[in-house]
N, C-alpha and C positions, 0 to 999 in steps of 0.2 A: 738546226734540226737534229734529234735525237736517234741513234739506230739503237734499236733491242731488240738482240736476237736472243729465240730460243733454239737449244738445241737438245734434238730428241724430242723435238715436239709434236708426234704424233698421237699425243692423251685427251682426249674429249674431254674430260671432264676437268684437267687440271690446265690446261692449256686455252681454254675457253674461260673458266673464269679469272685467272690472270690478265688476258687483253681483255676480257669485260671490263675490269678491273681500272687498267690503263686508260680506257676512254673517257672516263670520269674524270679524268686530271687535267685541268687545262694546260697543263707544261707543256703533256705528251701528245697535242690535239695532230699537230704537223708532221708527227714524229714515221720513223719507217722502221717496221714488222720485218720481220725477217724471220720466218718458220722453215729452220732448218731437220730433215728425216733421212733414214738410208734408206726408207719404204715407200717407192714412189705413192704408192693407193691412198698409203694414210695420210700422207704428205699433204695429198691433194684433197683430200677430205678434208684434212684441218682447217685449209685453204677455204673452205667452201663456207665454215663454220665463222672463219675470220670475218670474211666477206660480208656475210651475212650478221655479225656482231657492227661491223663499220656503219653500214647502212641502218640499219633500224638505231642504231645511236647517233647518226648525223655527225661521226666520227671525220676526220681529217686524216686520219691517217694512212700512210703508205703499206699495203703488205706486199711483199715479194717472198717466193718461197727457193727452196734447191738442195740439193741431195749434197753440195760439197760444203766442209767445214770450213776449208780456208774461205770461200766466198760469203759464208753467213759472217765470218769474224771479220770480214775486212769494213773497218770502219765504225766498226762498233763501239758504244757507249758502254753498256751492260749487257751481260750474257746469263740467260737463266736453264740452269743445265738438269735436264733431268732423263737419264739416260739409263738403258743397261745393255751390260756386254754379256752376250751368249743367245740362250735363248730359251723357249720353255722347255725342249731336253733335256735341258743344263739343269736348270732349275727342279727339274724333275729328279734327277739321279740324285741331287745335293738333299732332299728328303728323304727319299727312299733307300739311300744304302743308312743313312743315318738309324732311321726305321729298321731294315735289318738287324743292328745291333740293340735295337731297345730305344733308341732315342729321339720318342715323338716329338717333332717339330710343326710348328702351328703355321708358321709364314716362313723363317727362314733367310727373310731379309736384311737384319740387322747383329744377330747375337746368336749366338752358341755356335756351334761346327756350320750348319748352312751359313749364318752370317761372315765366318771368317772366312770361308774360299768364296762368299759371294766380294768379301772385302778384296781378296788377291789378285782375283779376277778382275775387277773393276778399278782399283790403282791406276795398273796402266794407263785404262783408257784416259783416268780421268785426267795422270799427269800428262796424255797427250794431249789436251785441249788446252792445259793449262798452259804447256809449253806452245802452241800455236799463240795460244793468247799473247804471250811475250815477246812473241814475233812479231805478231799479225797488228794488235789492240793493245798494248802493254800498258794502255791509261784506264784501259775497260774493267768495270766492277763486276766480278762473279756472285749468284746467287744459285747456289746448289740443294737440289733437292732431290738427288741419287742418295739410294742409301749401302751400304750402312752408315748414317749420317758422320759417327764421330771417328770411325778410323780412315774414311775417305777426307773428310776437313783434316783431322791431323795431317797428314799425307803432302795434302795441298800447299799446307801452310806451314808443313816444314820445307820442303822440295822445291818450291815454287815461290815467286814473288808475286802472282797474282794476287788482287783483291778480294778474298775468299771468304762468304761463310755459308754458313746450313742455316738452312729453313725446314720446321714443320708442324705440322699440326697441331701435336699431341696437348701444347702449354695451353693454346687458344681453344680449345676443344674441349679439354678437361674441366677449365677453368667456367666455361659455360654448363657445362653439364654440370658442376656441384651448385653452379647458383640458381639453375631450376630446380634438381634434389631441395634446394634451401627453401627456395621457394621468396630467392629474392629478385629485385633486377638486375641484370647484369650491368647497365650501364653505372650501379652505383657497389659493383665488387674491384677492389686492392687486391694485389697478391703480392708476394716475392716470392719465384720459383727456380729452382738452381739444382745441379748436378751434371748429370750426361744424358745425350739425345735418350726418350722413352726409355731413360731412370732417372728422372730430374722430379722431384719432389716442390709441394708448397707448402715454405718455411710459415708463411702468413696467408691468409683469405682471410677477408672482411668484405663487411658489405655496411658502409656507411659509417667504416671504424670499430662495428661490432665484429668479434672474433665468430666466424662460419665452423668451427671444429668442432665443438661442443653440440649443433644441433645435429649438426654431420655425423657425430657420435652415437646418437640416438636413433636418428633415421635408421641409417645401416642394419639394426636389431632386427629390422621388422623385412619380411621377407620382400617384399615392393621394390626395396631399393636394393637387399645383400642379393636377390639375386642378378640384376643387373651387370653386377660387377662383381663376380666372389672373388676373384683375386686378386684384386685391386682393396677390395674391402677386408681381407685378411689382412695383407700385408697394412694397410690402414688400424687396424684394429691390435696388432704385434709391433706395431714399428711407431705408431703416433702419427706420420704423416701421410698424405696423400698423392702415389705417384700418376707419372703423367701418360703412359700410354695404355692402352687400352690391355683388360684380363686376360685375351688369347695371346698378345706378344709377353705379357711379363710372365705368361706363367712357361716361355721358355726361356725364361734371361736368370730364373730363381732354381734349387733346388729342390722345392717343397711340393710341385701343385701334379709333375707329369713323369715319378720317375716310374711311377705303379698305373698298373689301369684301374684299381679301385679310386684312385684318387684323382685320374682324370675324367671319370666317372663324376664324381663327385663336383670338382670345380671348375670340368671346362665342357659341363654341359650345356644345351643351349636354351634351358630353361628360364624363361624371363628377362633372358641375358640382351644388354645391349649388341653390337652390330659385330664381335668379333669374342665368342665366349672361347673360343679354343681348340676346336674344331681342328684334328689333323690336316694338314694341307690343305687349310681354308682359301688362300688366296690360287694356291698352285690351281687346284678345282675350277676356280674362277677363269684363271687364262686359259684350260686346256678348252674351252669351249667356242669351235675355229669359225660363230657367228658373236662372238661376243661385240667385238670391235663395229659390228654394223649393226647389232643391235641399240648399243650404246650410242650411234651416231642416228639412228631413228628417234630414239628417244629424246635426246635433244632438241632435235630439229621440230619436234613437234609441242615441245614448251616452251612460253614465253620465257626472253629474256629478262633478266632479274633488273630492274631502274638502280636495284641498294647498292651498293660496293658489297664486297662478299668477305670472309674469314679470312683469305689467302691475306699474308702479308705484303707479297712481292713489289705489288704496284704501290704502294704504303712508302717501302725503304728507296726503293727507285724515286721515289717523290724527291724523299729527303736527301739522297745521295746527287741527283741528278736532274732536277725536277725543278720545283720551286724551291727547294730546302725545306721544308717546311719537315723538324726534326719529327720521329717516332719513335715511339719506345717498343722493342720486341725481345724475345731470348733467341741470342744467338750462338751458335756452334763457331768457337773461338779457342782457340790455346789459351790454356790457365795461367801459366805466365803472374800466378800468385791472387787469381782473383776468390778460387776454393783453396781454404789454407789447407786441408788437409786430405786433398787428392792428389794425382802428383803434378808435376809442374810443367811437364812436357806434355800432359793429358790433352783432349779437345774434352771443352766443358761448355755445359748451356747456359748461359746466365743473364740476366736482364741486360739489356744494353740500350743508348739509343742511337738512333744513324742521324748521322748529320751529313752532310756537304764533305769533310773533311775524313770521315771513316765510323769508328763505332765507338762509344764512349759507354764506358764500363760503368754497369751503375750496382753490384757487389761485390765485397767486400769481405770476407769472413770465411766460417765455418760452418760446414753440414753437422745436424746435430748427431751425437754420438752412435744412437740407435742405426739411422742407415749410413753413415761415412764407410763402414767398411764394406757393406756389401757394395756398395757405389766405387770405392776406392779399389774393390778385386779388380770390376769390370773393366774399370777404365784403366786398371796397371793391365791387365791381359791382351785390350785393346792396342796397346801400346806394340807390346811384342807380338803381334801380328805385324804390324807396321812395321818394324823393325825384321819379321821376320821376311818381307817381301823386298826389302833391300836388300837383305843378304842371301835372298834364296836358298832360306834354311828348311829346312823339311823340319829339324830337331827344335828349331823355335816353333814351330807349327806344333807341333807337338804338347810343346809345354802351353801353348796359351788353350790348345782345345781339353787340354789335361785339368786346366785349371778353370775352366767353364763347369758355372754350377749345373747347368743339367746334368750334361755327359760325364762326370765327375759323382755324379748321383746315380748313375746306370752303371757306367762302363769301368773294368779294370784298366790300368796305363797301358797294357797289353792289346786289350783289346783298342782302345784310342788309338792305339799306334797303328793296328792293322786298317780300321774303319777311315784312318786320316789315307792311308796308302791308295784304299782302293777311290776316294777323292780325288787323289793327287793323278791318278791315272784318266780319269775320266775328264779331268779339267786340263790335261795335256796340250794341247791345244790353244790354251788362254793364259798357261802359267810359264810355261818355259818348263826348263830345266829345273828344278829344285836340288841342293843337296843332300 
């Protein structure tokens, strides 16, 4: 019998269709749940949700829940981590002195200055579980879905011997969304998609072997579709390909779309706009609101569970990892290790892979084409020296990698980065240590 713990599992929505997920799999019918939170409330509400997924699915399975990490690792198979350190204070100050300076941030999650000290801050934690993991489970496969996806997996999987990679959205999400735009089925659309977490690009779409860019081309012109996505649809329409996360996160990862307010006017309005057009502190908004959490668990509880398997991949790679085998092909957040030739080689990169029993089998091979390699190749060289600057508790690699960030690099002089990084470094005291 199987244990699969998550930890940090106190998310309604992403933690419920995960074990929806699981029940579907006859491997995992016996298997024991292990819903590990620091928060007893929510803890127990997941608990409730679990329960309630077990029984209306004629589920087998064991859930136990508990506030301690060593207890959810002991014995485990796979661990599915999706966690954050601090809290919405934290998360709060990391926009808004940003903001002070000129530097609207949309989420903050993953890239530019919020994403790097949410990167510094979260390390730690994550190489504390990883190092438990070595202790504790040292045979058990990680599935991380903390972000910022790729300088936390870099991290992992330099530092650490755990079984590690990132999971998200963006490829499986994206990838449906142009095949409705097409207006084809998705169960008959090909891709190859490659680069770094939400900047990973699609080399190929087809659908049926016919090339999807060319109608995609056309579409775009007409106001239906460019406004859904303007940023995504610029950079589509200057660059040739089509990236993978959504117009509010990229149009903070770019210097083009939020360094003026005429132009965040213009391309992160929420006109027509899919679920995330740009909106300053879109998600921040979201959590400061202290019924969200039991709203969201009403809401649930009073729709039908879904019979289909869902988007998430989790239970998918766990099949084939742990499961029946029964291999799957996903993109995962892996060290390049030579598989993008011309990113760098220590980078964490997204690339197609499949999981098998055995680990994850690399399925490219090559080159990003010339148009976006270097904006991809900044990101993920600056991502680097964050991570290298939180093993050395450099304030002055801090420096250089938020210096080198296309936004803040498009607002701010090296003067003022250095003071805006300062007054960060004091407010995240607490989480960072000492820096020098």
């Amino acid at each position: 019998m199987k244990k699969i713990t998550f930890i940090g599992a106190g998310s309604i929505n992403f933690t419920t269709a995960v074990l929806s997920d699981l029940t579907t799999y006859p491997a995992f019918d016996d298997s024991f749940i292990c819903l590990m939170d620091i928060n007893p409330y929510r803890l127990k509400q997941i608990v409730r949700c679990a329960e309630r997924i077990k029984n209306e699915r004629g589920s087998h399975i064991t859930i136990t829940s508990t506030t301690s990490r060593e207890e959810a690792l002991t014995g485990a198979d796979a661990v599915i981590c999706t966690v954050f350190n601090g809290d919405v204070d934290i998360w709060r100050h990391e926009i808004e002195i940003p903001m002070k300076y000129g530097v609207n941030i949309n989420i903050g999650d993953t890239r530019s200055v919020s994403g790097i000290f949410r990167a510094l801050r979260n390390i730690p934690l994550m190489l504390d579980i990883c190092r438990d993991m070595e202790r504790i489970c040292p045979q058990a496969i990680m599935l991380n879905y903390t972000n910022p996806m790729s300088m936390l997996c870099k991290a992992m999987q330099s530092y650490t011997h755990v079984d590690v990679t990132g999971l998200c959205h963006s490829v499986q999400g994206t990838s449906r969304m142009l095949a409705e735009w097409a207006g084809v089925n998705y169960d008959d659309v090909t891709y190859t998609c490659a680069g770094i977490n939400h900047l990973a690009f699609f080399l190929e779409l087809k659908a049926n072997g016919r090339d999807l860019y060319p109608l995609l081309r056309e579409k775009i012109l007409t106001s239906e579709f460019y406004n859904k996505e303007k940023v995504r649809n610029e950079i589509f329409k200057t660059f040739g390909y089509y990236v993978t996360e959504s117009s509010g996160h990229n149009s903070e990862y770019t210097s083009w779309f939020r360094k003026r307010p005429d132009l965040i006017l213009r391309y992160c309005s929420a006109e027509g706009a899919n679920w995330n057009p740009g909106e300053y502190a879109y998600s921040l908004k979201l959590r400061e609101d202290p019924n969200r959490f039991d709203n969201m668990l009403r809401d649930w509880m009073a729709k039908p569970i879904s019979k289909e398997r869902g988007q998430e991949y989790a239970a998918n790679i766990l099949n084939a990892r742990i499961g029946d085998f029964t291999p799957f092909d996903f993109n995962a957040n892996i060290l390049n290790n030579g598989s993008i030739e011309n990113l760098p080689q220590d980078a964490c990169v997204e690339i197609p892979v499949t999981a098998v029993k055995e680990g994850y089998i690399r399925k490219f091979q090559g080159k990003l084409p010339s148009s976006v390699a270097p904006l991809v190749s900044l990101t993920a060289s600056l991502e680097n020296l964050v991570v290298e600057a939180w093993e050395n508790k450099s304030k002055q690699t801090v420096y250089q990698a938020v210096s080198l960030d296309p936004l803040c690099s498009a607002v701010l002089s090296l003067q003022e980065i250095r003071d805006m990084c300062d007054e960060l470094f004091a407010i995240n005291q607490d989480y960072l240590g000492d820096f020098n």
